[in-house]
TORKOL-4160 file (C-alpha; in steps of 0.2 Angstrom, whole numbers, padded with zeros to 4 digits, m for minus):
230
<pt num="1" X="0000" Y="0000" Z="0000"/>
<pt num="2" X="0005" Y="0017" Z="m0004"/>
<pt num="3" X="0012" Y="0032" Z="0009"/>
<pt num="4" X="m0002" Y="0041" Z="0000"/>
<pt num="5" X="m0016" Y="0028" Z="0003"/>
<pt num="6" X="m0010" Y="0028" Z="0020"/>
<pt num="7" X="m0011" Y="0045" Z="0024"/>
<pt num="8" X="m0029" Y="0042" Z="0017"/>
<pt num="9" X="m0033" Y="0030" Z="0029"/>
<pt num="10" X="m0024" Y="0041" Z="0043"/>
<pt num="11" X="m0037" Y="0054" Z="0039"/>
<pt num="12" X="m0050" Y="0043" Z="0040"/>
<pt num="13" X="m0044" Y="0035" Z="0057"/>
<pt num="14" X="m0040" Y="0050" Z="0065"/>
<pt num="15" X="m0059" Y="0056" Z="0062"/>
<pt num="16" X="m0065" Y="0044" Z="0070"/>
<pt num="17" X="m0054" Y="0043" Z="0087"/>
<pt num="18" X="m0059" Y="0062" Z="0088"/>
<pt num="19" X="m0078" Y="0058" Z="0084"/>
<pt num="20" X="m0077" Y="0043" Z="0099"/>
<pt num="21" X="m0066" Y="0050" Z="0111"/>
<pt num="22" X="m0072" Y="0046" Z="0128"/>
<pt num="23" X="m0075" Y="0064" Z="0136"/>
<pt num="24" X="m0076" Y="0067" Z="0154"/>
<pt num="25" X="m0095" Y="0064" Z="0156"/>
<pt num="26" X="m0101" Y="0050" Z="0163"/>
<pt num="27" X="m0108" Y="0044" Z="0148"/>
<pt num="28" X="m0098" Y="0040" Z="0133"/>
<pt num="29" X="m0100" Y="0050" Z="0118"/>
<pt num="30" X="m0101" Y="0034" Z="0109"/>
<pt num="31" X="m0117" Y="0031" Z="0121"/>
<pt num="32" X="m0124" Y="0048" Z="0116"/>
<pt num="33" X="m0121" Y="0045" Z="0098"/>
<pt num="34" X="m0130" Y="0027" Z="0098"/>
<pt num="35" X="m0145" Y="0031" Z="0108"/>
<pt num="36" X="m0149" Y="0051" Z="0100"/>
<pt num="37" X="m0143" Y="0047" Z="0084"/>
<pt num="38" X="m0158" Y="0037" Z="0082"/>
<pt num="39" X="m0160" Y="0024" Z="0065"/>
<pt num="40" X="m0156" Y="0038" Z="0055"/>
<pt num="41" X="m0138" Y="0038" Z="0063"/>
<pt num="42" X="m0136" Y="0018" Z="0063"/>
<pt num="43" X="m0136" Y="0020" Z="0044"/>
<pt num="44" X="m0122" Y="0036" Z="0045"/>
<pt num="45" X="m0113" Y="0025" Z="0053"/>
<pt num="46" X="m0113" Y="0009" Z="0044"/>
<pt num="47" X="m0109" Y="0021" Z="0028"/>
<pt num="48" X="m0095" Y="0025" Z="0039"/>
<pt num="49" X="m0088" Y="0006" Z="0038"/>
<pt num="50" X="m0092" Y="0007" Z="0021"/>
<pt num="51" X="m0082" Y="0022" Z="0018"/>
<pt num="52" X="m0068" Y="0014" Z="0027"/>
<pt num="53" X="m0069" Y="m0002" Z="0016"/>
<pt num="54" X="m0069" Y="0006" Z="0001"/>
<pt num="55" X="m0056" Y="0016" Z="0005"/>
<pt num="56" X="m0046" Y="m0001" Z="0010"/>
<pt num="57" X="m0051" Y="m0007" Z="m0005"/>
<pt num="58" X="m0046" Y="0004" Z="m0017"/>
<pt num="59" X="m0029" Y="0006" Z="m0010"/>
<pt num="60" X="m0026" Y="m0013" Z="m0014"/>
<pt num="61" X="m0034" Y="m0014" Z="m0031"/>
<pt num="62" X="m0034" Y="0004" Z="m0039"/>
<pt num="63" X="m0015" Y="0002" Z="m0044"/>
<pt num="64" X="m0008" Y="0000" Z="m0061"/>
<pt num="65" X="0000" Y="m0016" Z="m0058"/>
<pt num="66" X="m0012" Y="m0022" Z="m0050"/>
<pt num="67" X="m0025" Y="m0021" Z="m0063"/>
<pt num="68" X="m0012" Y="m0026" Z="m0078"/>
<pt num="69" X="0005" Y="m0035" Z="m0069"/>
<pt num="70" X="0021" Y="m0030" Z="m0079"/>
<pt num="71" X="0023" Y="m0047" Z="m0084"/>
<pt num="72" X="0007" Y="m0048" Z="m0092"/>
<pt num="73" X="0012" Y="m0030" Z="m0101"/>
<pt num="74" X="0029" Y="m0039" Z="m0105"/>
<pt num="75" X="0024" Y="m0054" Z="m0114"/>
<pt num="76" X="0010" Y="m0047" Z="m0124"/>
<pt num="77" X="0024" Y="m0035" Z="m0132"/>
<pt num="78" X="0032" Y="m0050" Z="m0136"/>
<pt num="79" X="0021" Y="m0058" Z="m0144"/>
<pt num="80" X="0017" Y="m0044" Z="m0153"/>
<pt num="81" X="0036" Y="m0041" Z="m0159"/>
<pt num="82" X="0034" Y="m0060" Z="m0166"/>
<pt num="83" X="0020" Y="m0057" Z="m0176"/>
<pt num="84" X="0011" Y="m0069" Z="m0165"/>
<pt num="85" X="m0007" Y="m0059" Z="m0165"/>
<pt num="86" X="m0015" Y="m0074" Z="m0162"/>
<pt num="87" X="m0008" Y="m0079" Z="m0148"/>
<pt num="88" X="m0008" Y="m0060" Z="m0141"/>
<pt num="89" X="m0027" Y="m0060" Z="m0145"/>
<pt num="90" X="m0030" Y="m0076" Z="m0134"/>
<pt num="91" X="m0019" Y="m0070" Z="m0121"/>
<pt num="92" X="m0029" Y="m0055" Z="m0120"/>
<pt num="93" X="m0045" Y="m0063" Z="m0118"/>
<pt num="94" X="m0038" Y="m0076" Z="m0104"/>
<pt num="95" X="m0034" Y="m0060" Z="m0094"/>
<pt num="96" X="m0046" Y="m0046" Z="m0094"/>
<pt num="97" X="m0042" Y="m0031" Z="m0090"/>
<pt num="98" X="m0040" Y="m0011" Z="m0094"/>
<pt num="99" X="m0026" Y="m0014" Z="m0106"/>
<pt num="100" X="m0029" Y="m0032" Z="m0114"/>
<pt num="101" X="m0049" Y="m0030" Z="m0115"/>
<pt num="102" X="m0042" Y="m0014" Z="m0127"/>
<pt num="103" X="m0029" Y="m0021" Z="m0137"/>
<pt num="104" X="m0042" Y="m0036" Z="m0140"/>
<pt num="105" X="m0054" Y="m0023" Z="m0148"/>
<pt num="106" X="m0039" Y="m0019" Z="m0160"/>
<pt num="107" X="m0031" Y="m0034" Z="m0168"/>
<pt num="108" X="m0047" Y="m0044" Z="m0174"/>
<pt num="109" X="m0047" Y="m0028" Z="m0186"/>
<pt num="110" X="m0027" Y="m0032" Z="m0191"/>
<pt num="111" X="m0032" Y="m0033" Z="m0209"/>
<pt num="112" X="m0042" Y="m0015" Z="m0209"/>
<pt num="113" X="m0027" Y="m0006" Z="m0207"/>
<pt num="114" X="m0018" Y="0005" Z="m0194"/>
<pt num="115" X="m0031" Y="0019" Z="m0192"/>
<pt num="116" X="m0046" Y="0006" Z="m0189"/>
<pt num="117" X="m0035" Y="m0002" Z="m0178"/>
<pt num="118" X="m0030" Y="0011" Z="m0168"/>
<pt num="119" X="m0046" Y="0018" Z="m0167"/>
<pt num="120" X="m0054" Y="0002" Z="m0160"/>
<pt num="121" X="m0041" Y="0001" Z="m0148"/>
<pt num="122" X="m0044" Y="0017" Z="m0141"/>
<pt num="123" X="m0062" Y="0018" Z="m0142"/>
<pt num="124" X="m0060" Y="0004" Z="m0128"/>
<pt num="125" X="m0049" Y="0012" Z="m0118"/>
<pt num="126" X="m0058" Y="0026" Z="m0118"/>
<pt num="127" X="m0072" Y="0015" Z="m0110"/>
<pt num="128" X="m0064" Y="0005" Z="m0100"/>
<pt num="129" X="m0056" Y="0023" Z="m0094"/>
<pt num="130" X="m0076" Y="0029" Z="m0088"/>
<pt num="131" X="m0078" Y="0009" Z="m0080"/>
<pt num="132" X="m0061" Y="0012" Z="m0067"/>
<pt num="133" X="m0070" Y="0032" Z="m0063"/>
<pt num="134" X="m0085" Y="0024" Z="m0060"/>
<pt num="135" X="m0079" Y="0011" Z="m0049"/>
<pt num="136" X="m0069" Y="0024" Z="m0039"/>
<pt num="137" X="m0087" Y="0037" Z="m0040"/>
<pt num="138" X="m0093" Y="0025" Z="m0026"/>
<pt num="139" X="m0085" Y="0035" Z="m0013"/>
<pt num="140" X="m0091" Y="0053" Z="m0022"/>
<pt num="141" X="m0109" Y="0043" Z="m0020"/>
<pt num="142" X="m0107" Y="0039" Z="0001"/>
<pt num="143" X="m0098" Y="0057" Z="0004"/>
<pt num="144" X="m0115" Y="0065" Z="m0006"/>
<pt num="145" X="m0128" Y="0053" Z="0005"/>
<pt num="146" X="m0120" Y="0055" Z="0021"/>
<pt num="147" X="m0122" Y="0073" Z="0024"/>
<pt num="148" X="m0139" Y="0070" Z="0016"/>
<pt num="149" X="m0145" Y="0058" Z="0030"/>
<pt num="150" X="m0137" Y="0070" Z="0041"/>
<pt num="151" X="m0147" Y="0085" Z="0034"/>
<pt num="152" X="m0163" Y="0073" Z="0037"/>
<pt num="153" X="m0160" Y="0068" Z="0054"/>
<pt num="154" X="m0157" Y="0088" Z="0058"/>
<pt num="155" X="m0174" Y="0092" Z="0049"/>
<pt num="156" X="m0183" Y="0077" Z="0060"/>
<pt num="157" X="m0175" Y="0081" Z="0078"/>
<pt num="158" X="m0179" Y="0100" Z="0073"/>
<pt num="159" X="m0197" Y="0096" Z="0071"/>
<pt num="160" X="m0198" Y="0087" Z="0086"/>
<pt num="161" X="m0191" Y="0101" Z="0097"/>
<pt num="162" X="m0204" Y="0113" Z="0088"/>
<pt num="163" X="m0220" Y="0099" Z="0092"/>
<pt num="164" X="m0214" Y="0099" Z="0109"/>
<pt num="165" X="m0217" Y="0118" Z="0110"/>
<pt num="166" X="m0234" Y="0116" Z="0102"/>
<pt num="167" X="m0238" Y="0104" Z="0114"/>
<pt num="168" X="m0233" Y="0112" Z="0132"/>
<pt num="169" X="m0234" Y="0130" Z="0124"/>
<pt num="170" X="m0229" Y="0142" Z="0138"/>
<pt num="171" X="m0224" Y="0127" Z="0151"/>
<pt num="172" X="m0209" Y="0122" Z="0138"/>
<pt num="173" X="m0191" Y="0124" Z="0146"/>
<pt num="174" X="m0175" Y="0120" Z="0137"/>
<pt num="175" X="m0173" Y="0104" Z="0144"/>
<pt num="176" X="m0190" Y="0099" Z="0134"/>
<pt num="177" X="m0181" Y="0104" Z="0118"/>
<pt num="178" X="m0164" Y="0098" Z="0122"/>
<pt num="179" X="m0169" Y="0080" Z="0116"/>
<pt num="180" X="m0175" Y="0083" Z="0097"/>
<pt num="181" X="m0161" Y="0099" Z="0097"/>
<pt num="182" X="m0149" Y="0087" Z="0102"/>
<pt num="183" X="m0153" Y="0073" Z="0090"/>
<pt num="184" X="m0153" Y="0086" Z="0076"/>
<pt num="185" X="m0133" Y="0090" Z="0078"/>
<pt num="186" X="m0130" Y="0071" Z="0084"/>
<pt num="187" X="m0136" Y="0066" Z="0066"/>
<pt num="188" X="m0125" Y="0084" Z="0057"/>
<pt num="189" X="m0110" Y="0077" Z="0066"/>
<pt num="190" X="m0110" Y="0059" Z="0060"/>
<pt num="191" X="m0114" Y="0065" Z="0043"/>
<pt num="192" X="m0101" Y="0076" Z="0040"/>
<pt num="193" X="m0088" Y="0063" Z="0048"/>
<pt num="194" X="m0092" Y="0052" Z="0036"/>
<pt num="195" X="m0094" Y="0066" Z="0022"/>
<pt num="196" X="m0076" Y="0076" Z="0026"/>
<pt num="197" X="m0064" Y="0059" Z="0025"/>
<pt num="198" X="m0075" Y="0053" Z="0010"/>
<pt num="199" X="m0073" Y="0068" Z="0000"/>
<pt num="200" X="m0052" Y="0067" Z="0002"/>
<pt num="201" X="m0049" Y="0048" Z="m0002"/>
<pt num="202" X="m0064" Y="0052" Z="m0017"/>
<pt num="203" X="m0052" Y="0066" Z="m0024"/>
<pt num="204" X="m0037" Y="0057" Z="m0022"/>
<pt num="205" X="m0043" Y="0040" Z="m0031"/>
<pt num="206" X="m0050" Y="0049" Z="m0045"/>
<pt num="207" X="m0034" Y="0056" Z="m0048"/>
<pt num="208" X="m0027" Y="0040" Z="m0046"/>
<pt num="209" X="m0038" Y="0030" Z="m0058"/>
<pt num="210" X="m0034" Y="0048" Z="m0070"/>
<pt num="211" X="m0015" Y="0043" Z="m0070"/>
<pt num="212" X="m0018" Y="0024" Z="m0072"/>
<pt num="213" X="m0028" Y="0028" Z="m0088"/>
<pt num="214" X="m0018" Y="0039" Z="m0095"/>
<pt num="215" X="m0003" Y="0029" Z="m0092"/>
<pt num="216" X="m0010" Y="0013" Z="m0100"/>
<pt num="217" X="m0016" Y="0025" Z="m0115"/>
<pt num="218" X="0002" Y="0027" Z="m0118"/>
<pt num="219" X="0007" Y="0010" Z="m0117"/>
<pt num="220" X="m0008" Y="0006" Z="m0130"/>
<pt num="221" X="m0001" Y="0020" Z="m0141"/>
<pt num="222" X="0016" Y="0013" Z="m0142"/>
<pt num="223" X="0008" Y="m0004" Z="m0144"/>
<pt num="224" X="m0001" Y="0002" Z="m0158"/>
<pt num="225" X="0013" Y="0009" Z="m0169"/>
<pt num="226" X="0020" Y="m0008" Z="m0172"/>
<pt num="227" X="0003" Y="m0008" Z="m0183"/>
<pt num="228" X="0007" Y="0004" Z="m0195"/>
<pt num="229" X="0011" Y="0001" Z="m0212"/>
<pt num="230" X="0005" Y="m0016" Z="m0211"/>
């Protein structure tokens, strides 16, 4: 794993130790977060874990030679150097893959020429490019419904408070409203610790899969040239 992907998961860690620190209350903020959170914080936090194993998860696949080993990338341009097409072709559908499942598209069309070639090839790559930045958009998707729910429990504990007022009218103290009030910024908390982490590791693994892409376009592209002229 990566010093970057660590420092990700530092991030994410050191959101949560200061979210479920035990302060000097008698009951633990943990406590306070289970039982005014409600159902609506249950959910913030299981998209909490969620997070978390994405962002675990994307460290260990959403590297280059992870999705295309070196090895793989060596002997494919060695068959290709033979001539061997066929064998490059059926290697290429034994492994799929961002690179092979483009350079698959490109040599059925061998005897079309360079430019049909070429532009099959990276007519793929180009989708198989929006397939690794949808896979990473998961985490864009968590770090948009967190706050969202957190929004929603604010609105619900608000509404409390305010049919607790219609209900005592003038008798109402603040320890009536503290409940529904207190539930409302229990349930903005959680969702923003969920939102904040998610938006950094989001940013960082789009950029990621960015460079990935871009790097496999180039070894398509250099692939490629040994097509022209035939």
């Amino acid at each position: 794993m990566s010093k970057t992907t660590f420092a990700v998961l530092a991030v994410c860690f050191l959101f949560a130790t200061v979210a479920f620190a035990e302060p000097a209350h008698a009951e633990s903020f943990v406590s306070k977060i289970l039982t005014q959170g409600g159902p609506i914080g249950i959910v913030i936090i299981i998209l909490s874990v969620a997070t978390l194993a994405l962002v675990i998860e994307f460290g260990v696949n959403v590297r280059r030679d992870k999705i295309c080993p070196p090895e793989l990338i060596d002997e494919l341009e060695a068959l290709l150097e033979e001539d061997e097409y066929q064998e490059a072709l059926e290697l290429c559908e034994s492994e799929p893959n961002f690179l092979t499942n483009s350079l698959a598209a490109g040599l059925p069309r061998l005897n079309e020429g360079y430019a049909k070639v070429s532009e099959a090839i990276e007519g793929q790559a180009g989708i198989e490019a929006v397939k690794l930045q949808q896979k990473v958009s998961w985490m864009l998707f968590l770090s948009n419904v967190a706050p969202m729910l957190g929004l929603f429990g604010t609105v619900s504990g608000m509404i409390t408070a305010f049919d607790k007022i219609v209900e005592l009218g003038a008798k109402v103290t603040p320890k009536d409203l503290a409940g529904g009030i207190s539930a409302a910024l229990v349930t903005t908390f959680l969702g923003l610790l969920v939102a904040i982490p998610a938006v950094f590791a989001y940013q960082y693994f789009r950029n990621k899969a960015t460079r990935i892409s871009i790097d496999f376009a180039g070894i398509l592209e250099d692939m490629t040239e040994r097509f022209r002229g035939r």
